[in-house]
C-alpha positions as CSV (number, residue, x, y, z in Angstrom):
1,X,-131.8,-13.7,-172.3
2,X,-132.4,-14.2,-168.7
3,X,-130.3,-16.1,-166.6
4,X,-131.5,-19.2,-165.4
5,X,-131.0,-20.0,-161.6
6,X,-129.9,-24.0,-160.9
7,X,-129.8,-25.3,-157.1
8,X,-128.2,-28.5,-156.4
9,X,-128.2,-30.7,-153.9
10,X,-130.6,-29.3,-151.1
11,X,-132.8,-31.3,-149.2
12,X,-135.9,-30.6,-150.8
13,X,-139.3,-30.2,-148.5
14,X,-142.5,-29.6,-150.1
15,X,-145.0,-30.9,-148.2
16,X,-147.7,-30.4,-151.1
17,X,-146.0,-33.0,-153.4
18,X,-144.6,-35.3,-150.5
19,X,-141.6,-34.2,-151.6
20,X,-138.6,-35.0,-148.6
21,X,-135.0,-35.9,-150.8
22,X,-131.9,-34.7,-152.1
23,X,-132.6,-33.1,-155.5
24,X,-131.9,-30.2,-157.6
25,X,-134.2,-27.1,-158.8
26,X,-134.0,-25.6,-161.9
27,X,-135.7,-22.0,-162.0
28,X,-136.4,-19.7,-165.4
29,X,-138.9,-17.1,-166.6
30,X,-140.5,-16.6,-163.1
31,X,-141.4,-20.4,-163.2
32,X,-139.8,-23.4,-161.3
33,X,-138.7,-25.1,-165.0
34,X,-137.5,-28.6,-163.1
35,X,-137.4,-30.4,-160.4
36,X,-134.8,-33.6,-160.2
37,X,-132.2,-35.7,-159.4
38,X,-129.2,-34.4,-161.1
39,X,-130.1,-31.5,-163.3
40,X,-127.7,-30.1,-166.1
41,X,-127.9,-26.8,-167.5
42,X,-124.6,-25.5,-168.7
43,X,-125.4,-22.2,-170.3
44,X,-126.8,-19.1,-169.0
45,X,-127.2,-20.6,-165.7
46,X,-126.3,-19.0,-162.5
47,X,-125.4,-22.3,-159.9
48,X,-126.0,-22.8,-156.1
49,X,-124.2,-25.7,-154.5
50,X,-126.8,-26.0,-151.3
51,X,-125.5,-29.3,-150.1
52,X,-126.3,-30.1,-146.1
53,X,-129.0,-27.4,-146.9
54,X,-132.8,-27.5,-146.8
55,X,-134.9,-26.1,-150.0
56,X,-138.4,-25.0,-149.3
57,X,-141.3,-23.2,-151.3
58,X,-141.0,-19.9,-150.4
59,X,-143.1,-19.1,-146.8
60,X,-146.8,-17.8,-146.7
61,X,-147.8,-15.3,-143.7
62,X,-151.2,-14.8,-144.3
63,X,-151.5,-12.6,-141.0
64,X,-149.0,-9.0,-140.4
65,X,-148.9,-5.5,-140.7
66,X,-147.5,-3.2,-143.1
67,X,-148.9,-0.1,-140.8
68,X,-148.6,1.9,-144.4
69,X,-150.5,4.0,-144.9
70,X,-151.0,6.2,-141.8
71,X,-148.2,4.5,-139.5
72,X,-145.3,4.8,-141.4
73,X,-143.1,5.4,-138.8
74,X,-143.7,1.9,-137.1
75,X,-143.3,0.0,-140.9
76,X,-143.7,1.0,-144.2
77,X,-144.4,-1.6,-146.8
78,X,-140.8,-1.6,-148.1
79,X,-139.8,-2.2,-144.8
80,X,-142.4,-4.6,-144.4
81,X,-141.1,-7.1,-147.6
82,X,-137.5,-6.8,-146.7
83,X,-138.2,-8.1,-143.5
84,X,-140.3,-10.8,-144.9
85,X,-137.6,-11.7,-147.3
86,X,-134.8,-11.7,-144.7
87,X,-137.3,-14.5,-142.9
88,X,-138.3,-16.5,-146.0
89,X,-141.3,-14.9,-146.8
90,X,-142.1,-14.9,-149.8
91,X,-146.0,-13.8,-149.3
92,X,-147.5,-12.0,-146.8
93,X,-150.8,-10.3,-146.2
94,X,-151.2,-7.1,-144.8
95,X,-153.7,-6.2,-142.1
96,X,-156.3,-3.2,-142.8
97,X,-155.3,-1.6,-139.9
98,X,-154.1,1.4,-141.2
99,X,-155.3,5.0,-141.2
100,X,-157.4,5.6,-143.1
101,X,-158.4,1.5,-142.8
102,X,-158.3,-0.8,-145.8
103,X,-162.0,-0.7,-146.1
104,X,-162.9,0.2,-150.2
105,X,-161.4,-0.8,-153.1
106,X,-159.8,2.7,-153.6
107,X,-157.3,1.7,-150.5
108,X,-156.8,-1.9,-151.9
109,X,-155.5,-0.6,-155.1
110,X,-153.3,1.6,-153.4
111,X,-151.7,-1.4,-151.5
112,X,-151.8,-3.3,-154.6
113,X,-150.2,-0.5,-156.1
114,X,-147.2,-0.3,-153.4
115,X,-146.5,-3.9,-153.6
116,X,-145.6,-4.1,-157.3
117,X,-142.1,-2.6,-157.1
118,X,-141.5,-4.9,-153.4
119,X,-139.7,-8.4,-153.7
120,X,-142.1,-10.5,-152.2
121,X,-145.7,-10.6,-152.9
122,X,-148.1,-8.2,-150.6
123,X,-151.8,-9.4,-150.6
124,X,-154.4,-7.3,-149.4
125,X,-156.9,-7.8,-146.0
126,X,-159.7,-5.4,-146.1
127,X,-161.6,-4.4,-143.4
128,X,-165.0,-6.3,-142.9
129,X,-166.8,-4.0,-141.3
130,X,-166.6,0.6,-142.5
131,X,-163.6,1.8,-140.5
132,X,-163.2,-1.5,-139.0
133,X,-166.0,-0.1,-136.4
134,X,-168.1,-3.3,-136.1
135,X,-171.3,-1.2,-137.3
136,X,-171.9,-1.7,-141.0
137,X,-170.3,-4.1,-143.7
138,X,-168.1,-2.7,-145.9
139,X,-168.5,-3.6,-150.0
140,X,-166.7,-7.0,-150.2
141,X,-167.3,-8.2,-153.9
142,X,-165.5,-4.6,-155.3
143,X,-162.7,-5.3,-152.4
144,X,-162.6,-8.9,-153.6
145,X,-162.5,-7.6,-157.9
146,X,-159.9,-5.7,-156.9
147,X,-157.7,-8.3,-155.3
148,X,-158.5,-8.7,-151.3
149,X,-157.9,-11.9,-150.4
150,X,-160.1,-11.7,-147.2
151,X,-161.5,-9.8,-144.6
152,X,-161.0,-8.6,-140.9
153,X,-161.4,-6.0,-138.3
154,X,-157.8,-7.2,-137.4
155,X,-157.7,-6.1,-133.9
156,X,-161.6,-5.5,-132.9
157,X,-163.7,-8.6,-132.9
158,X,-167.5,-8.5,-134.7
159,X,-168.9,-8.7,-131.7
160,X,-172.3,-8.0,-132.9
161,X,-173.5,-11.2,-133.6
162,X,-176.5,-10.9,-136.4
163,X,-173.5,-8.3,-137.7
164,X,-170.9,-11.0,-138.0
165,X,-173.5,-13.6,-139.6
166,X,-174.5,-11.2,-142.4
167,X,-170.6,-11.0,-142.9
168,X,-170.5,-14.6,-143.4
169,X,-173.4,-15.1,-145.5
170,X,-171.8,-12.4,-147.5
171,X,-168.0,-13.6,-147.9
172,X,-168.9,-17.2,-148.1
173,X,-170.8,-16.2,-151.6
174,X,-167.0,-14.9,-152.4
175,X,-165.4,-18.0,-151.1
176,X,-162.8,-16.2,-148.8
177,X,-163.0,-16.3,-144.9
178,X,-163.9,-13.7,-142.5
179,X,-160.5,-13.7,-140.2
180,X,-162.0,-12.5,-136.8
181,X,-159.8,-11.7,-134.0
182,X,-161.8,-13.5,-130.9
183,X,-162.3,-11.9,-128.0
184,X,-165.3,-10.5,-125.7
185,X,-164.2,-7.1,-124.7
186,X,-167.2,-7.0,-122.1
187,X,-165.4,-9.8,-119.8
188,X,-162.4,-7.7,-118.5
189,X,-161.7,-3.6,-118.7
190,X,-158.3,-2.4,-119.6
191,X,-156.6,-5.6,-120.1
192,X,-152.9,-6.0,-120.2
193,X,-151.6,-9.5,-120.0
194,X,-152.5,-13.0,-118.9
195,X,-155.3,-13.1,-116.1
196,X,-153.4,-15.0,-113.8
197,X,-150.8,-14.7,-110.9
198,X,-148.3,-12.9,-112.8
199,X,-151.4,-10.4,-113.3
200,X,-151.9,-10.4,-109.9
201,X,-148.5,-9.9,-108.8
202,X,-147.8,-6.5,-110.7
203,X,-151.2,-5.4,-110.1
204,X,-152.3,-5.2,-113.7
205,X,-155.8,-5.7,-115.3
206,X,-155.5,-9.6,-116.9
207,X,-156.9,-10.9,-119.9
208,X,-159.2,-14.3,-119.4
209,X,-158.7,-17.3,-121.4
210,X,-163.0,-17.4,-121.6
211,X,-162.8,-14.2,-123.2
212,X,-161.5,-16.0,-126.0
213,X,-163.0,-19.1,-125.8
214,X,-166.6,-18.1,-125.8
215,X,-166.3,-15.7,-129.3
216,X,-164.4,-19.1,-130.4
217,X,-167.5,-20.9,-129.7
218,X,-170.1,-18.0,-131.0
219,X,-168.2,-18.0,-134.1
220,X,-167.9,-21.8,-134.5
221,X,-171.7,-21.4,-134.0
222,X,-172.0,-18.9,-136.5
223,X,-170.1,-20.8,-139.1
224,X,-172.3,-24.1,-138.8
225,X,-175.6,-21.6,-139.0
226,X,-174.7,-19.9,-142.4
227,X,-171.7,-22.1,-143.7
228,X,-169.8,-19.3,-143.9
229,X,-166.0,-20.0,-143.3
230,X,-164.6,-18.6,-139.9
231,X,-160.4,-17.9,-139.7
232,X,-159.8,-17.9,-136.3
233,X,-156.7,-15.4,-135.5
234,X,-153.7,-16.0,-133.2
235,X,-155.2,-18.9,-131.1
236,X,-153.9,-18.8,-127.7
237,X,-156.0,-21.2,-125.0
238,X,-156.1,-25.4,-124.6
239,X,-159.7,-24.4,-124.4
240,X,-160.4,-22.9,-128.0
241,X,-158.2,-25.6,-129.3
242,X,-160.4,-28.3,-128.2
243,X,-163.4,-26.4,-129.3
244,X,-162.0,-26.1,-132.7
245,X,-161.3,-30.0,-132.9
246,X,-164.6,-30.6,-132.4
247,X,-165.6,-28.3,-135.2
248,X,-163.3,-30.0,-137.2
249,X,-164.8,-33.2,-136.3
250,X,-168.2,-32.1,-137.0
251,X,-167.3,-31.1,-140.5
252,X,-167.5,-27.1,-139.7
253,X,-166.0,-24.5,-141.9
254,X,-163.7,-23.4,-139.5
255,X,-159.8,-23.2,-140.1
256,X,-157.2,-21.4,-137.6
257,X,-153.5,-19.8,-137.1
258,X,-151.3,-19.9,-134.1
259,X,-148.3,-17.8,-133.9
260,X,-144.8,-18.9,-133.3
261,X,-144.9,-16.5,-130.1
262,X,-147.7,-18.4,-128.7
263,X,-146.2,-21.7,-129.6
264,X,-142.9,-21.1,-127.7
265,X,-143.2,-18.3,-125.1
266,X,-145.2,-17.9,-121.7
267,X,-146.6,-15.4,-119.6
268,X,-143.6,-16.1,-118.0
269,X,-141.8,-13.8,-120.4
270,X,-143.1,-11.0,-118.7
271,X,-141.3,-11.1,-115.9
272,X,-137.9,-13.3,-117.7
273,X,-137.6,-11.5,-120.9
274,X,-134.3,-11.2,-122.3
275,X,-134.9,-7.4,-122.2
276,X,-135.5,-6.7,-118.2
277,X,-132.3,-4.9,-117.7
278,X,-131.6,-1.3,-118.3
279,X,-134.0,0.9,-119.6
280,X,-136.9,-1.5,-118.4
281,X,-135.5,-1.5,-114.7
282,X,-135.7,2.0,-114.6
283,X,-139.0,2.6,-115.5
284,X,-140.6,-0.1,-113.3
285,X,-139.0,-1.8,-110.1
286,X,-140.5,-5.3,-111.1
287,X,-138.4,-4.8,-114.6
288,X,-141.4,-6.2,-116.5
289,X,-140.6,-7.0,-120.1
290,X,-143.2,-4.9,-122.3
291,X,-141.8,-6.4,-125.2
292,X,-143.6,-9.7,-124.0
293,X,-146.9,-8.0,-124.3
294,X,-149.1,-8.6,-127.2
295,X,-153.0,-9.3,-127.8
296,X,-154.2,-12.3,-127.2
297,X,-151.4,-12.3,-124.3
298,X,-148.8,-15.4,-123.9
299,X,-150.3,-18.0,-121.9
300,X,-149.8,-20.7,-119.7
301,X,-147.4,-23.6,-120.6
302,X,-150.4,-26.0,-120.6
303,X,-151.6,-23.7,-122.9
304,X,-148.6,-23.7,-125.4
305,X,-148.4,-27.8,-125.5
306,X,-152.1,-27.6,-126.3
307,X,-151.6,-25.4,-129.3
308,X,-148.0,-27.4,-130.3
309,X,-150.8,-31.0,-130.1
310,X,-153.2,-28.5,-131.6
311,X,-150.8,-27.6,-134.8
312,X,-149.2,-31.1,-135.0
313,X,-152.5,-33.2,-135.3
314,X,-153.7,-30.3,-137.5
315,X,-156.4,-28.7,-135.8
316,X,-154.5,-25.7,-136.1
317,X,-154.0,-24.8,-139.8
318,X,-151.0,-22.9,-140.3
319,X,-148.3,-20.7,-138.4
320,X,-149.1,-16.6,-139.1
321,X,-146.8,-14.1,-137.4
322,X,-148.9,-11.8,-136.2
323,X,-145.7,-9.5,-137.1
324,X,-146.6,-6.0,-135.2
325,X,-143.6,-3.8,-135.3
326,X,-144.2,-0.8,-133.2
327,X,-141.6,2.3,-132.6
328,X,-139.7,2.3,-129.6
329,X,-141.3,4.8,-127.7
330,X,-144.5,3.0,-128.2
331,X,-142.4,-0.2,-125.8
332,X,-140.2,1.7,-123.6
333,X,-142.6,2.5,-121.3
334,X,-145.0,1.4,-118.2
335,X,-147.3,-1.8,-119.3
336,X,-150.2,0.0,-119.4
337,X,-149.0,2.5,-121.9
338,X,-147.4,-0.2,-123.8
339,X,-148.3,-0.7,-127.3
340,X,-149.5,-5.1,-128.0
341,X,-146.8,-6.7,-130.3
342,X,-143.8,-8.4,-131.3
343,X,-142.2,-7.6,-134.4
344,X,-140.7,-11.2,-136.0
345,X,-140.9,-11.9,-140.0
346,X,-137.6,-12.5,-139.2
347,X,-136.9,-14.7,-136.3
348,X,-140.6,-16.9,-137.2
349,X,-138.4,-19.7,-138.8
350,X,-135.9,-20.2,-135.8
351,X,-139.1,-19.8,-133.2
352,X,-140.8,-22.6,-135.0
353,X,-138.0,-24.8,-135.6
354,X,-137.1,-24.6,-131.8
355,X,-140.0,-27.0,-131.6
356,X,-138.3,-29.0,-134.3
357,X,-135.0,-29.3,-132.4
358,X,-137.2,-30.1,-129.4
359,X,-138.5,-32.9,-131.4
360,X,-141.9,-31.1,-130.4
361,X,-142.8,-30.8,-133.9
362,X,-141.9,-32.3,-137.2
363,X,-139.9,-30.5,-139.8
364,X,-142.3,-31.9,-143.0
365,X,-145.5,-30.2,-140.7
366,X,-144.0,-27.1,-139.9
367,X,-142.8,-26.1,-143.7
368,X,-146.4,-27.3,-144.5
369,X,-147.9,-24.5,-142.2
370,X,-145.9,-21.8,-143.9
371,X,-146.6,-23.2,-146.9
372,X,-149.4,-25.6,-148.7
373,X,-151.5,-24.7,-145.3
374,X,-151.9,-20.9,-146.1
375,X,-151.3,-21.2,-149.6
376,X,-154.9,-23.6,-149.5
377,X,-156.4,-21.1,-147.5
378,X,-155.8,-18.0,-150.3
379,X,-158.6,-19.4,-152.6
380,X,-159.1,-15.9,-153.8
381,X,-155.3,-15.7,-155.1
382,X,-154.5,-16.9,-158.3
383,X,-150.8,-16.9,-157.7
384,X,-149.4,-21.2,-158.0
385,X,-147.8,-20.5,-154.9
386,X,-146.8,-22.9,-151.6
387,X,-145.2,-25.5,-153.4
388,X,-142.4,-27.1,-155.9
389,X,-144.1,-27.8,-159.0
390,X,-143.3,-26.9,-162.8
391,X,-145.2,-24.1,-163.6
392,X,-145.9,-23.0,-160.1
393,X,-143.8,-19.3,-159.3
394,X,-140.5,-19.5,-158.9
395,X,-140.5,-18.6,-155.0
396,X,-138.1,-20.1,-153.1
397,X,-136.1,-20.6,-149.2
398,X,-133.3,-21.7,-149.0
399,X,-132.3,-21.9,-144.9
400,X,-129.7,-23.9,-142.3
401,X,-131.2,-25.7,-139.9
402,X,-128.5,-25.4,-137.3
403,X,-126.9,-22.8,-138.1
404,X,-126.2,-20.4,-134.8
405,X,-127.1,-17.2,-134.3
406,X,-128.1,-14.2,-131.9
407,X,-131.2,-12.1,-132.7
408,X,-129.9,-8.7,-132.4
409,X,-132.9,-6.2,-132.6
410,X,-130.5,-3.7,-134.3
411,X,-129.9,-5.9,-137.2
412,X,-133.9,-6.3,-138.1
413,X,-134.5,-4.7,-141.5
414,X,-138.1,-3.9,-140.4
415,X,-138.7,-0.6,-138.4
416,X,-140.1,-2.8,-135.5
417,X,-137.2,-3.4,-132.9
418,X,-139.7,-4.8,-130.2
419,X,-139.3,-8.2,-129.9
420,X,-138.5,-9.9,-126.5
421,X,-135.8,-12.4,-128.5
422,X,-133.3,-9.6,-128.4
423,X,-130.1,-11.5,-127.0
424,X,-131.6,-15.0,-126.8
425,X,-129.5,-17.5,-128.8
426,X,-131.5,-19.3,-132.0
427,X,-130.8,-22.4,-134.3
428,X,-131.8,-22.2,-137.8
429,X,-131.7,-19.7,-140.1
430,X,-132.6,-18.2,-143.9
431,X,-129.6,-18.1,-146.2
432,X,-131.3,-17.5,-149.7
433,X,-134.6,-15.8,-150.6
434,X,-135.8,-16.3,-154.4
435,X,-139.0,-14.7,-155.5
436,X,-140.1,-15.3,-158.9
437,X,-137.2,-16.6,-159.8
438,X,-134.8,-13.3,-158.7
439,X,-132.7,-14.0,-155.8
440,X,-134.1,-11.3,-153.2
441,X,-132.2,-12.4,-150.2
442,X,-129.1,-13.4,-150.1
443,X,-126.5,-14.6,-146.8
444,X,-124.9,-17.9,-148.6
445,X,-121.1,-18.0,-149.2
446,X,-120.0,-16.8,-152.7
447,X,-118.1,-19.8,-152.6
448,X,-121.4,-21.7,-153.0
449,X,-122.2,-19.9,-156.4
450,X,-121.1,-20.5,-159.8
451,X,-121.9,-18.6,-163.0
């Protein structure tokens, strides 16, 4: 008979429920079996004692990369799941970035196929468009029968605009969204970070806050043509988040993600980065941090508040990581050879709850991003996932809020080392990971655990 798994005495946040007390969880057979105030189970139970704790449905990313196949040397989709574990994901969806791209059902399966033996739950992405080339669409309902969730060109925008309405008209008959990255290649050439002074002082090629803004607005216009439903990718400008209120307001189907490095890092990192010593300093006398650099590029800070405003009042749907692990060769090197990314399933939780501690943010709204938010969002998964109900899967976090720590790039479980946290000091951390009722994670004291 299978063991049964009983945690008492966390403080329990599910946003979906309105769910924000001291109770217990009762888990068995996959399924949450209870939720309550003082649960008893003596037999075949294994016990957690999570007081001063805080008990979460397990976290959602519906935006990384698994870089398998093709890229294996960057992350693997092993890799992948144990660093979404290690960060309390219990979901995540993989980009179709890959070689060949996620563009048929043939490569869905074999993602689908890679995930079963994982412990967390890998959902599929495919490619909207053959070879994510922005030419022709690829066959959505087979992607769809087989288990894709949506569909993206991940990294290149639709920028052909009758091409991108056709995509609409076509995934809105499937109910998922089309996840577009937004960007108008045409208004700069070789871009590398933020167009602005720190641009200008290391002579690189910057990256304009319009060039986002105006595909936010074509595909806002897009979405109210067709009533197709847009995703908009790792938001970065005050600008696009004002445009997307107004969508909002206007009743458009439109929902968004920010990432947590967007919501607590500037351009500034570029040049302040943890990581400017050493190896950095000796490739480039301005020590630039190339770790800093990803695509849409860290902003301004009048930028960041607007997307903090922008996630708070929920304008901004959920918090996606974006997580883009990258070998090191492919960082340690000039900025213009640099590869775009930060790799950071597992430091999102102690980057968002920075905003927490900062009283920037609410603890109740940033578990709901990670969880009921994306969890809406997958209307073509059939999983009960995102939040603490009987019945619903048995995925859980378990983290410390306050609990101290330094991220050390060497002790990431994913491939990806480049992340431009390495050194800085964070609060809040996962302790227990629990998916479908197995514990898949685990950094809590045996003293804590009974059987």
């Amino acid at each position: 008979m299978t063991k049964r798994l009983l945690i008492k005495g966390a403080r329990v946040l599910c946003p979906a429920n309105r769910i924000d007390s001291t109770m217990d969880i009762l888990l068995e057979s996959e399924k949450i079996k209870d939720v309550g105030l003082n649960l008893n189970v003596t037999e075949n139970v294994m016990t957690i004692d999570a007081s001063g704790l805080i008990l979460a449905p397990g976290f959602i990313d519906l935006h990384c990369h698994l870089r398998e196949p093709g890229f294996e040397h960057k992350e693997t989709v092993k890799s992948g799941s144990a660093a979404a574990i290690k960060g309390g994901f219990t979901t995540i969806c993989a980009m179709p970035n890959t070689d060949p791209v996620t563009d048929d059902a043939t490569s869905i399966q074999f993602l689908l196929d890679k995930a079963k033996v994982q412990p967390a739950r890998v959902l599929p992405i495919g490619s909207a468009t053959k070879n994510s080339e922005g030419k022709e669409l690829t066959e959505m309902a087979e992607m769809v029968e087989v288990g894709a969730v949506a569909f993206s060109d991940d990294g290149h925008p639709i920028a052909n605009d009758m091409l991108m309405r056709h995509a609409l008209e076509y995934s809105s008959a499937l109910g998922v969204p089309i996840i577009d990255h937004c960007e108008v290649p045409s208004l700069f050439t070789n871009g590398q970070i933020n167009e602005g002074w720190i641009a200008s002082r290391l002579g690189l090629q910057g990256i304009p806050s319009a060039a986002e803004e105006q595909m936010v607005d074509r595909n806002i216009g897009l979405a109210k043509l067709t009533g197709g439903w847009v995703h908009l990718a790792h938001v970065s400008t005050k600008g696009s988040v004002e445009s997307i209120r107004n969508a909002k307001e206007l009743g458009i189907n439109i929902t968004a993600e920010v990432t947590p490095h967007h919501l607590t890092l500037t351009e500034d990192a570029i040049l302040h980065g943890i990581n400017q010593e050493g190896a950095y300093k000796a490739l480039n006398e301005n020590a630039y941090n190339t770790m800093a650099k990803v695509n849409p590029p860290l902003r301004t800070q009048a930028d960041v508040e607007a997307l903090i405003e922008g996630l708070s009042d929920g304008t901004i749907d959920i918090i996606a990581t974006d997580h883009a692990p990258h070998a090191s060769i492919e960082k340690l090197c000039p900025m213009q050879e640099a590869a775009f990314g930060i790799s950071n399933l597992e430091t999102t939780l102690a980057s968002a709850l920075s905003l927490v501690h900062n009283k920037k943010l609410s603890l109740n709204r940033m578990i709901e991003s990670v969880t009921s938010s994306p969890a809406a969002l997958l209307k073509a998964s059939n999983n009960k996932i995102g939040q603490l109900t009987k019945g619903f899967s048995a995925d859980l976090t378990l983290f410390d809020l306050d609990a101290d720590w330094i991220v050390d790039v060497d002790q990431f479980v994913s491939k990806g080392k480049n992340s431009p946290l390495n050194g800085e000091k964070m609060k809040g951390k996962v302790v227990l990971t629990v998916y479908k009722g197995q514990i898949v994670y685990s950094n809590i004291s045996k003293d804590l655990v009974s059987k």
